[in-house]
C-alpha positions in Angstrom: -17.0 -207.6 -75.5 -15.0 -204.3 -74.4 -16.9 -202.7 -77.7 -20.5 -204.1 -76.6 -19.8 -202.9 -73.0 -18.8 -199.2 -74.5 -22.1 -199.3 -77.0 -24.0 -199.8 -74.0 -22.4 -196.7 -72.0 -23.5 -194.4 -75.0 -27.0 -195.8 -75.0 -27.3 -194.6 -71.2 -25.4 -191.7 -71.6 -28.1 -190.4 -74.4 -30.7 -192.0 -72.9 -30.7 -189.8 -69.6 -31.7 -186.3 -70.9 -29.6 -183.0 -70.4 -31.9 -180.8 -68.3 -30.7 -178.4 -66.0 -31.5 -179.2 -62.4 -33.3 -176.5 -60.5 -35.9 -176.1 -57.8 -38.9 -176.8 -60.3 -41.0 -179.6 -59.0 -42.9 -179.9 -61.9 -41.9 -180.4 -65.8 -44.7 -180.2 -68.3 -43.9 -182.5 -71.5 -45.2 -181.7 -74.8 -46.0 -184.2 -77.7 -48.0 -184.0 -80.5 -51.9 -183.7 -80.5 -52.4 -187.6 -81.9 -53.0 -190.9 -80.1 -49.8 -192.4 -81.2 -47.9 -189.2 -79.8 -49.4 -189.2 -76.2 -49.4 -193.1 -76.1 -45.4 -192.7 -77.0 -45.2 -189.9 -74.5 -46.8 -191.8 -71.0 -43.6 -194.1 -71.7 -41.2 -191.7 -72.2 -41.8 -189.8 -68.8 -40.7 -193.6 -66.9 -37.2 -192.5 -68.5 -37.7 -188.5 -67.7 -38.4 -189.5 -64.1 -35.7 -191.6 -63.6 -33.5 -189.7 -65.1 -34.3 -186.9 -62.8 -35.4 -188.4 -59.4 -37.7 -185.8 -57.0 -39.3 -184.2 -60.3 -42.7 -185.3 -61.5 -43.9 -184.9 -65.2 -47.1 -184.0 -66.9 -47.9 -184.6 -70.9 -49.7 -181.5 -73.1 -50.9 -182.3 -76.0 -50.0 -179.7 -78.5 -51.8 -179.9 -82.2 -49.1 -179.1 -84.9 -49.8 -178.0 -88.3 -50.1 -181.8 -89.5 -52.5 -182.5 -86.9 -55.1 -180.0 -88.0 -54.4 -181.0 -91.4 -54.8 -184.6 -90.8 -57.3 -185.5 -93.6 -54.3 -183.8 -95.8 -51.9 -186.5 -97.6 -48.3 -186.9 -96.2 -46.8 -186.8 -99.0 -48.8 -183.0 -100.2 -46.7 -181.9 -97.2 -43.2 -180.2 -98.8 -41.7 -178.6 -95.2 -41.2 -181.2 -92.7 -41.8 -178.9 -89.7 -45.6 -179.3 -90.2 -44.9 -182.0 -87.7 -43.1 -179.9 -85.4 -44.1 -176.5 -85.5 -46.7 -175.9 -82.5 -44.4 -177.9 -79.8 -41.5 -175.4 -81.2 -43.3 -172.4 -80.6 -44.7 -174.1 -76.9 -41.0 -174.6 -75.9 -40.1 -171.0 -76.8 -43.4 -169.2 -74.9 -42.6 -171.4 -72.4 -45.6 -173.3 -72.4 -43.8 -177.0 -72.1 -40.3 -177.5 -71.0 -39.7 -180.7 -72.9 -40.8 -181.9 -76.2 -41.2 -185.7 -77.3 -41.2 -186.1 -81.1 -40.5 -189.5 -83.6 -36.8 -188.8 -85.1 -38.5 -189.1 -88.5 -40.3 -186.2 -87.9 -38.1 -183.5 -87.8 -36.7 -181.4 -90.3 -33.5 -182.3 -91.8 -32.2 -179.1 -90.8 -32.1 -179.0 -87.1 -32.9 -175.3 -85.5 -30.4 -174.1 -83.6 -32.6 -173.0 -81.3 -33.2 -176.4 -80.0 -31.2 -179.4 -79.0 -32.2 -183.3 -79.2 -31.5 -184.0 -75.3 -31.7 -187.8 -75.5 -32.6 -190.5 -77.8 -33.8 -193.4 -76.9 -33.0 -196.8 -78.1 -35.1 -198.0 -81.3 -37.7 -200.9 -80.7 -39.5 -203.1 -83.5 -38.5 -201.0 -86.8 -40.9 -204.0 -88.8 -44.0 -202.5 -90.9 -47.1 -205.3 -90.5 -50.0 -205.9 -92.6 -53.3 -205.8 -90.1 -56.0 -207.7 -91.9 -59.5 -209.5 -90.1 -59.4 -212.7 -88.5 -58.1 -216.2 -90.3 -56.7 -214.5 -92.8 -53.1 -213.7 -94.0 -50.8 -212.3 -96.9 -50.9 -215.2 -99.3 -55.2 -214.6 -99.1 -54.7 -211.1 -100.7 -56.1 -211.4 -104.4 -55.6 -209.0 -106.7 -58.0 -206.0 -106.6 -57.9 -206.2 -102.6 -58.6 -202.7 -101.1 -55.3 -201.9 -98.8 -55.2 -199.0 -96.6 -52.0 -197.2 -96.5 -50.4 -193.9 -94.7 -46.7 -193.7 -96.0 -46.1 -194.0 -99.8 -42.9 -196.0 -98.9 -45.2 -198.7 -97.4 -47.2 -198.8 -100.8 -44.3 -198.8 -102.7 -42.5 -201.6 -101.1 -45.4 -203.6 -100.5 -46.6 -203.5 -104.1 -43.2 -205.5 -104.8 -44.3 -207.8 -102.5 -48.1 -208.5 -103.9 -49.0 -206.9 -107.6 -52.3 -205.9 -108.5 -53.9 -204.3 -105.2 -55.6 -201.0 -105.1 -54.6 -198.6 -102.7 -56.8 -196.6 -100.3 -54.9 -193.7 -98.4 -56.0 -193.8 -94.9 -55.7 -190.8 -93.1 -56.3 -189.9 -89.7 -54.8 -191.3 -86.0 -54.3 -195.2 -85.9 -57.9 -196.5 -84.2 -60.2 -194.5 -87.0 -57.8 -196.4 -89.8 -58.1 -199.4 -87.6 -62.3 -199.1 -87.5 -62.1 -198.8 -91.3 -60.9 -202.3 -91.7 -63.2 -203.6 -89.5 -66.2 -202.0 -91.0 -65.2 -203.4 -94.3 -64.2 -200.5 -96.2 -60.6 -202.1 -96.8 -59.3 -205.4 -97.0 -55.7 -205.3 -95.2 -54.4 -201.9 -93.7 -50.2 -201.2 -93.2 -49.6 -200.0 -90.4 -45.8 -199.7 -88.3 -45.7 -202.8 -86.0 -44.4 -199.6 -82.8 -48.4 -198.7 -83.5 -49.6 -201.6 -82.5 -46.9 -202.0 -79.6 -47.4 -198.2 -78.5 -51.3 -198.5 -78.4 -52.2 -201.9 -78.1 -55.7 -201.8 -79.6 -56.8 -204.8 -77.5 -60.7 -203.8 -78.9 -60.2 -205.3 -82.2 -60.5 -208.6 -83.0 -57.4 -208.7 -85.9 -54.3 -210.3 -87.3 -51.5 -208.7 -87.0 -48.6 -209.8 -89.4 -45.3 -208.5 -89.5 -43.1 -208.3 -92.9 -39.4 -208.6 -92.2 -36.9 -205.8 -92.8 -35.4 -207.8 -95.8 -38.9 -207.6 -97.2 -39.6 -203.7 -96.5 -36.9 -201.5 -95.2 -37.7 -199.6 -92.4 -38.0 -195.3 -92.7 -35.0 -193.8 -90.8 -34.9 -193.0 -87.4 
């Protein structure tokens, strides 16, 4: 109990970010330019605002060098700050004061320029399968069309049912989502925190989660 109670303190202690008080009314929050991003970003500021009581918050969307290269595959990307690189140079022209950015985003070397203020406490890690209505996993036939973003989703989920073809989907989540629905693919893979973050109440789909034992999660 003791050990839950002190988990608990750290999670609160991280979770309330490290900014320096001052006179500012006003704190201008950068994420990336993508739907996923600013969707992530509107929830984050109910945590910036309590954390700092009095102080009000506005989101910027900043385009990084990903997001203008979005038709690009992820994996013909070899230096990870592709995803990071316009909200770095915002923070250091002063442009944006905080920036909001997925943990598996960031380079594996951390610039010491900058310093992760908080982190906040993961939610549903589970990948899902998105497919039309009355339909499920055990429909899939080989030769199905599945849409796909991360290789490690193809990978894994290849184990799971052989002899698919794979269509890389690129793009923000709702343009992958209309593909499905105009028949172009059969299923699509998506992270189940898409479907949370955006909640595409527009489509009429399943949405079918695959258990971590199944498909192990990326990191962070």
């Amino acid at each position: 109990m003791k050990k839950n109670k002190e988990q608990r303190q750290i999670i609160q202690d991280i979770r309330a970010p490290k900014i320096r008080r001052s006179d500012r009314i006003e704190y201008v929050v950068g994420v990336r330019d993508q739907d996923m991003a600013y969707a992530q970003g509107k929830i984050m500021l109910n945590d910036l605002s309590s954390a700092i009581p009095g102080a009000t918050f506005r989101l910027e969307s900043i385009k990084c060098k990903a997001d203008r290269l979005s038709l690009s595959p992820l994996y013909s990307f070899s230096d990870a700050s592709v995803f990071t690189d316009g909200l770095d140079r915002a923070l250091l022209d002063g442009t944006i004061d905080i920036a909001i950015q997925s943990l598996h985003e960031l380079p594996e070397q951390s610039d010491p320029r900058f310093a992760i203020a908080a982190l906040t406490p993961r939610e549903d890690a589970r990948d899902l399968i998105v497919m039309l209505p009355q339909r499920s996993i055990d429909d899939l036939k080989p030769g199905d069309r599945i849409g796909y973003f991360s290789e490690r989703q193809k990978m894994l989920f290849s184990r799971l049912v052989p002899n698919l073809q794979y269509r890389y989907t690129t793009g923000s989540i709702l343009p992958r989502l209309e593909r499905l629905v105009n028949g172009e693919i059969e299923a699509l893979l998506l992270s189940a925190i898409d479907i949370i973050r955006l909640n595409p109440h527009q489509y009429d789909l399943i949405y079918q989660p695959i258990s971590v034992d199944l498909m192990c999660p990326p990191p962070g």
